[in-house]
N, C-alpha and C positions, 0 to 999 in steps of 0.2 A: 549688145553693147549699150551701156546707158547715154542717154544724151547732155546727163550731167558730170559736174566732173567728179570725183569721187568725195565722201563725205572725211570729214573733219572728225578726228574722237578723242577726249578728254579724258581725265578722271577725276571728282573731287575727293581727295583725302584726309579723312576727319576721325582721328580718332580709329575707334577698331569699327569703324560704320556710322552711316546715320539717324540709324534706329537706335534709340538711348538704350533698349536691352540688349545692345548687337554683344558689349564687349561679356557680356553672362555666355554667349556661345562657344561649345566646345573647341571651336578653330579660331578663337576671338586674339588669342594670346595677349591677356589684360596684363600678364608678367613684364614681358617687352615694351610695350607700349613706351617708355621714355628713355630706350636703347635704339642708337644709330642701325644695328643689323636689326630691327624691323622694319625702319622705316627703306634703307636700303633694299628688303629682301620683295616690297612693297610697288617699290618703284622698278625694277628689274622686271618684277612680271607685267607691269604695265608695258613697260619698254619691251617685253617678249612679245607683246600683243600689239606693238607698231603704231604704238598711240602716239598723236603729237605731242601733248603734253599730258605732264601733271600739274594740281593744285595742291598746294600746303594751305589749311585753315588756318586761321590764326584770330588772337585778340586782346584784349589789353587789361581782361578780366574773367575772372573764373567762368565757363559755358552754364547757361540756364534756360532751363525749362520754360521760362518768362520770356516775354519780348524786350522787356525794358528793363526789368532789375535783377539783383543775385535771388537764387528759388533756395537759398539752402540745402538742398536736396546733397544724401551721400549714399544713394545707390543709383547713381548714374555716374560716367567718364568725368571726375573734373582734373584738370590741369594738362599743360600744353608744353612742348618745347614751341622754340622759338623757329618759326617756319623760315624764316633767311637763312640763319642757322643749318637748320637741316637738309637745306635744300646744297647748300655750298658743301656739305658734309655729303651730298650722294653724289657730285655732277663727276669728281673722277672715277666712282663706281660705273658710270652711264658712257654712252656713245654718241646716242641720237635722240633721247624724248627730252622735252623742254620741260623745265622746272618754272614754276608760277609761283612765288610765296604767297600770301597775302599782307598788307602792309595798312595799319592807320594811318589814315594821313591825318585824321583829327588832330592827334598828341603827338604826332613822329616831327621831326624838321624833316624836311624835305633835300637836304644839305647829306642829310645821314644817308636818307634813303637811297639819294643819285649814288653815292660811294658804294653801297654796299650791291644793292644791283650791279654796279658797274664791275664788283666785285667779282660776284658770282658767274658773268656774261665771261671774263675772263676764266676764271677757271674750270667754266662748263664747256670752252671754245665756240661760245655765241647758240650757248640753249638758255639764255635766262627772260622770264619777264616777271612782272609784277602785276598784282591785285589788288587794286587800292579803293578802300573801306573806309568809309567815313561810321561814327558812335556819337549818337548823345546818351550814350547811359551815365548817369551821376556816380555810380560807384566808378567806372574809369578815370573819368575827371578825376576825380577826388585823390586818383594815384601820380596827378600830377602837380593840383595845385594852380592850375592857371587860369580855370575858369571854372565854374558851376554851370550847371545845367538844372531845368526844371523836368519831374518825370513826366517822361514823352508817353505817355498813355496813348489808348487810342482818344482818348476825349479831349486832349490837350493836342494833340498833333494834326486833329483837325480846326482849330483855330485861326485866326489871322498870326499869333505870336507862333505859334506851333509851325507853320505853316512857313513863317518867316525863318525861324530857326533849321530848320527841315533844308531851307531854300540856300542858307549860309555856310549852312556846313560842306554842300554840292558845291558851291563856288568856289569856299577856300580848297576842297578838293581837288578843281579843274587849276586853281592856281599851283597846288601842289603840282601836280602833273608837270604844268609848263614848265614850273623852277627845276623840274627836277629834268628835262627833257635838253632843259637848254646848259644844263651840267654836266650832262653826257655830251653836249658838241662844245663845251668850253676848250676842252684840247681835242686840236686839228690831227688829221690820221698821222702825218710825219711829222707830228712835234716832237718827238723823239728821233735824236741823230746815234747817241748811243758809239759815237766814236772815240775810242781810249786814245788815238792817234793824237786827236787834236788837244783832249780832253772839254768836248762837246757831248753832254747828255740831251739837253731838249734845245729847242730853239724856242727862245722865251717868247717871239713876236709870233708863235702858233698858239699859245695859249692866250683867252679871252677872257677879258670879266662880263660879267652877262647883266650885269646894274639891273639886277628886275626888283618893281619897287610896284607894289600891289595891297590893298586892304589888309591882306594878310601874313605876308610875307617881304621882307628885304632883302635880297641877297645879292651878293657882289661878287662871289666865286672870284677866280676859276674854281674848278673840280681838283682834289691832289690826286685824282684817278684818270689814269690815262681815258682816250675814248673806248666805249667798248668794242669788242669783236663786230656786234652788229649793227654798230653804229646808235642805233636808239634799240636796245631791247623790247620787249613785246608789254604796253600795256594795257589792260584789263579791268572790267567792271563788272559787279554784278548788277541788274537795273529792275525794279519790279515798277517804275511809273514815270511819269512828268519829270518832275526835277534830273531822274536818274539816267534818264532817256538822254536829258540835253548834255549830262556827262558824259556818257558813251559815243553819242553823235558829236562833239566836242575836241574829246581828250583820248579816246581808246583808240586800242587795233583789234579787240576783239570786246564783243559784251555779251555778258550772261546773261538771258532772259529766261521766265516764265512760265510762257502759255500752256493750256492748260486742253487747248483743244487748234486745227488748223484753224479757225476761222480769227481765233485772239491772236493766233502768233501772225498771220498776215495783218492783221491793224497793228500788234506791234512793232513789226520790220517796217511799215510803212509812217509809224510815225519817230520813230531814229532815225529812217534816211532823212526825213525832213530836218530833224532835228540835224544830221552829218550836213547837209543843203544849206540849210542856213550857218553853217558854224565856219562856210568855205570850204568845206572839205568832200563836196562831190565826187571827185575826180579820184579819190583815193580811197583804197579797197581797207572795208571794214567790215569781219565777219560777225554773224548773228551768232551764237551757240546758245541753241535749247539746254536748260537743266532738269533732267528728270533725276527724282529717287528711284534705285531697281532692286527691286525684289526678285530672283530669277531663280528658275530651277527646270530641269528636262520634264514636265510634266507641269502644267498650267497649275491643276491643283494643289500639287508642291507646293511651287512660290507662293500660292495664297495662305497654305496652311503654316507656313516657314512666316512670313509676318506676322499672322495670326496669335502663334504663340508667343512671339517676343512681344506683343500688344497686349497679351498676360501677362507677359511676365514684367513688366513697364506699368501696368495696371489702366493704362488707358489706348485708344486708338491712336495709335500714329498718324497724323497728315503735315504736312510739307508747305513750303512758301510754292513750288514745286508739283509740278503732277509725281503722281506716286503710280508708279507699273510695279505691279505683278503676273511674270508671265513668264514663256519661256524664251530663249537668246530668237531666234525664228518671230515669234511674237513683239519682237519690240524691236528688230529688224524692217516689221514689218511697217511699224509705228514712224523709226524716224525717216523710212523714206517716205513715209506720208508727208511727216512734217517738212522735208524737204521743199517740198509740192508748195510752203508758203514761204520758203525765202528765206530760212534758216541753211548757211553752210556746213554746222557741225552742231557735237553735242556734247555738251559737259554732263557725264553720268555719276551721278552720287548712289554708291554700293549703299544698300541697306546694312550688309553685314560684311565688313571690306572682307574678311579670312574666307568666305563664300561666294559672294559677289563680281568680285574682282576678276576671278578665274572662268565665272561665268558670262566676263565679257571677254576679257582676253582671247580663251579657248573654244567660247561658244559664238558669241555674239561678231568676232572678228571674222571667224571662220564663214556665219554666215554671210554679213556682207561682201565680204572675197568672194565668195560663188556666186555674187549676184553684181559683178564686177561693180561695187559703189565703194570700195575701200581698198587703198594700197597694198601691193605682195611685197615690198620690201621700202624700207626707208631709201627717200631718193635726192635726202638733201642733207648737208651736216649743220646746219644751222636749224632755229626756231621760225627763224623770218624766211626761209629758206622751205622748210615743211609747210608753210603755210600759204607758200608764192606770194610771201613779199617781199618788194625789192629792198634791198640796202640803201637808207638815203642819205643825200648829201649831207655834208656837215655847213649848217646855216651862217655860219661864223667865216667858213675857209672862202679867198675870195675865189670868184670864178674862175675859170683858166680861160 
C-alpha cells in the first residue's frame, strides 16, 4: 500500500495532438476536428480512463510555430473552436471528469468570464474550472483594438520594459481572477426563494455588489448568474517562472508546471509555496501538476520511432516548453512516481498524437498505476472540487450564522 495518497491525472487537449504532424496521422481524424462528436468522443475516453479532468486549449489567434508572432505556416492545425463553448457543449455528455477551458484574461472582461464559468459549473453539476492565460502577442491585440504591444522577443522580454510588461500582464491577471471569483459569491446559496405562492423569486438582500475597483478593472456586479454548484469553480495556471509562480501561489487551485527533471521540480514546488506563504494562503490546499508531452507505445522503441517520424514529417525536431517522454505506459508510470517524490500531486499529460496517445493513457498508463495502488478504481466524488479533496467554500459576502 503506498504511503501517498493516490496520484492526480489530467489531460491537455490541443487539437489532434501536440506534435504539429500529429493531425497527418492515420487515427488523427483532421475531418472532425471542428465537430462536437469528436471532441465529445475525446473526452468520454478520458472519462473511461477516470481522469479528473480535462483541458480545452485555446487562444485569441491563429496557433504558431513562433513564440510571439503568426509563422504563416499551412501545413500545420490552424484554427480552434471556442473552448467554453465546447466544453458546456460536452458536460451533459459527461458524469464525472471536470472540464477546464482555457480563457484570456488579457482581452476577455472578466464580468463575461465569471458568467460563463458560472455557466458551465451549472450545467456540468459542479465539473467546471477555468485556465487562465495571459498574451502579449501584437496580432491579438490588434483583434481588439485596446492596446498595442511591442514584440515580446526574447531580446525584448529580457529588458527592464519587457520585463515590466511581462510583470503587468500577471497582475491584471491575478485581478482578473479576484473580479471574477468574487462574481461567483456575489449571489448568496439561497438567493433564490423561487416561490410562485408568494410570488418571490430571489431575495434581493442576498445579492451583493462586489465595488472592486483595481488598476485594471472596475466592477460593481452583482453577477446575473446564480452562485455556482461549487461555489468557486476550479481555477488554474500554467506557470513556467517568477512572475508566473506568484500567480499560481496567489490566485490558483491548481498550477501547471514544468520541470524537466526531480531536482527542478522540488525548487519549483518550493518556491510557489512560498510564493502561496506570502500571498496568505498557507493553510489552503494547492496542487502542483507536472506537464509532460507523451509519446507512448508497448515497446520503448515504438514510441521513439512513432515521434521520430512525425519529426519528418514536421521537417524539424520537436521539443516542448515541457519535458517530452517517449516510452511505454509502465515507463512513465515509472517517471511520475518519481516525480512524486518532489512534491508534485498530479499530472497534466499532453498526448503527442491525441487519436494514439490518449488511449495509451487511458488503457495503459491507468491500468498501470491501479496495480500499483497510486490511482483511483472508480470515481469517488461528483464534483471537480470534490475529485480533488477540495472543500466547498463559504460564500465571502453571506453573513456568518
Amino acid at each position: 500500500m503506498s504511503a501517498h495518497p493516490p496520484l492526480h491525472l489530467a489531460v491537455a487537449l490541443d487539437g489532434t495532438g501536440w506534435h504539429p504532424a500529429a493531425w497527418r496521422e492515420p487515427d488523427a481524424r483532421p475531418h472532425d476536428l471542428f465537430t462536437a462528436r469528436y471532441w465529445a468522443d475525446l473526452v468520454a475516453e478520458a472519462e473511461r480512463g477516470l481522469l479528473d479532468f480535462v483541458t480545452f486549449e485555446d487562444g485569441l489567434g491563429l496557433q504558431s510555430s513562433h513564440p510571439t508572432e503568426p509563422d504563416g505556416r499551412t501545413d500545420q492545425v490552424r484554427g480552434r473552436l471556442d473552448a467554453v463553448l465546447v466544453a458546456a457543449r460536452i458536460a451533459p455528455l459527461t458524469r464525472h471528469i471536470g472540464l477546464v477551458p482555457t480563457v484570456v484574461a488579457t482581452h476577455t472582461e472578466p464580468f463575461h468570464i465569471s458568467k460563463a464559468i458560472a455557466t458551465l459549473d451549472h450545467v456540468s453539476a459542479g465539473r467546471a474550472g477555468l485556465r487562465v492565460q495571459v498574451s502579449a502577442r501584437r496580432n491579438e491585440a490588434a483583434h481588439f483594438g485596446r492596446r498595442t504591444f511591442l514584440s515580446l522577443s526574447a531580446g525584448y522580454r529580457d529588458t527592464p520594459a519587457g520585463r515590466d510588461l511581462v510583470a503587468d500582464l500577471f497582475e491584471e491577471a491575478a485581478d482578473h481572477v479576484e473580479v471574477v471569483r468574487r462574481l461567483w459569491d456575489s449571489w448568496e446559496d439561497d438567493a433564490e426563494i423561487r416561490d410562485a405562492a408568494t410570488g418571490r423569486f430571489i431575495d434581493r438582500d442576498k445579492l451583493h455588489y462586489i465595488d472592486f475597483e483595481g488598476p485594471h478593472f472596475r466592477v460593481r456586479g452583482p453577477s446575473i448568474t446564480p452562485r455556482p454548484p461549487q461555489g468557486q469553480p476550479l481555477v488554474s495556471a500554467l506557470a513556467h517562472g517568477g512572475v508566473a509562480y506568484r500567480l499560481v501561489g496567489r490566485s490558483a487551485d491548481i498550477g501547471y508546471v514544468t520541470p524537466h527533471d526531480t531536482d527542478q521540480a522540488r525548487a519549483v514546488v518550493a518556491e510557489i509555496r512560498a510564493a502561496q506563504a506570502a500571498a496568505g494562503r498557507a493553510g489552503e490546499r494547492l496542487h502542483l501538476f507536472g506537464d509532460l508531452v507523451v509519446f507512448l507505445d508497448d515497446d520503448p522503441a515504438a514510441a521513439k520511432y512513432h515521434k521520430a517520424r512525425l519529426d519528418d514529417l514536421a521537417g524539424y525536431a520537436y521539443t516542448s516548453d515541457a519535458k517530452v517522454f517517449t516510452g511505454t505506459p509502465g515507463q512513465l508510470a515509472d517517471l511520475l512516481l518519481e516525480f512524486r517524490e518532489a512534491g508534485l500531486s498530479g499530472f497534466r499529460l499532453r498526448p503527442g498524437v491525441i487519436g494514439h496517445d490518449l488511449e495509451q493513457i487511458t488503457r495503459g498508463l491507468v491500468p498501470e498505476l491501479q496495480r500499483r495502488g497510486a490511482f483511483r478504481q472508480a470515481y469517488e466524488a461528483d464534483t471537480l472540487r470534490g475529485l480533488l479533496g477540495l472543500s466547498r467554500p463559504a460564500n465571502r459576502y453571506a453573513a456568518a450564522v
